[in-house]
N, C-alpha and C positions, 0 to 999 in steps of 0.2 A: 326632045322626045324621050331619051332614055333618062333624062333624069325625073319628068314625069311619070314615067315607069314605076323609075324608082320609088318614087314618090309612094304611089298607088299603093304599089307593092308593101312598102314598110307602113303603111295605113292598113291594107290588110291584115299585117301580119301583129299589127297593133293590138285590133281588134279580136283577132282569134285570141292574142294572149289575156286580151281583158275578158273573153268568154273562159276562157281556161283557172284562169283567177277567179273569175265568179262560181265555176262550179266545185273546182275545190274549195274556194269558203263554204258551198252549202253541204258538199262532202262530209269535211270536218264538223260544221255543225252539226248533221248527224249524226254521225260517230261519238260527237260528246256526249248529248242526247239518249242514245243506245246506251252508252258508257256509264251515265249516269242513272240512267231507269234501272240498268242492272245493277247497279251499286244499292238503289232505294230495295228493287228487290230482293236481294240478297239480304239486307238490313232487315227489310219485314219478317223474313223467313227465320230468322235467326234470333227477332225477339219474338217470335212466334212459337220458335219450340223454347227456349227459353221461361214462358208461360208455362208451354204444355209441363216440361220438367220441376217448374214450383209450386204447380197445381198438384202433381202427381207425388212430388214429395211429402206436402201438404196432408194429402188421403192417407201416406203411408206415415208418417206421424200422428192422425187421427188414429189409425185404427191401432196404432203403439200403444195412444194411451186411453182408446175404449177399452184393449184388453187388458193393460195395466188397471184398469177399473173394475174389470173383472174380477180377475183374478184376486184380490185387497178385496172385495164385495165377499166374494167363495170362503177368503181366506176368514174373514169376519164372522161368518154365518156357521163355518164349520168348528171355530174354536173363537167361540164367544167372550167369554172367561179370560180368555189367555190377551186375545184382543182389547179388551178393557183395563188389564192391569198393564198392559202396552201404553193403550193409549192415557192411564194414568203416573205413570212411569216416565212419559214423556210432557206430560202436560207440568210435572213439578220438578222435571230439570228444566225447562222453559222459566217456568215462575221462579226459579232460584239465579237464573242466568239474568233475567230482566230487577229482580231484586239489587243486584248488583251495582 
């Protein structure tokens, strides 16, 4: 009898550890899970401002060289003359560098 007991006994206690085994696998498979969605999110997040910051860079080098355009338009309009012997000034060190 006591070694059917025993028996029982280490059957039960079998079984509790194969329940105990099963739930920490699905434990840890959640944890990975979590683990990992937060790594994905983390990732989105961060090529997300990534974006935002190349977009923003992007605007701010636009408007660098709207006003760079500006300002060379102004600079034309207000000294016409001087603009022209400029830009023929540089048109015939150009031609004499490609003559080359």
């Amino acid at each position: 009898m006591a070694t059917q007991s025993n028996e029982q006994d280490l059957q039960e206690q079998i079984k509790a550890l194969r329940n105990d085994f099963s739930e920490l696998t699905k434990t840890m498979k959640k944890l990975s899970e979590d683990y990992a969605t937060e790594g994905q999110n983390r990732i989105r997040q961060t090529a997300e401002q990534a974006r935002q910051q190349a977009r923003d860079t992007a605007d701010q080098a636009r408007g660098y060289a709207r006003d760079a355009a500006h300002q060379a338009q102004e600079g034309v309009e207000n000294h016409p003359f001087s603009s022209l012997a400029v830009a023929f000034g540089v048109g015939m060190l150009i031609g004499k560098i490609l003559d080359r």
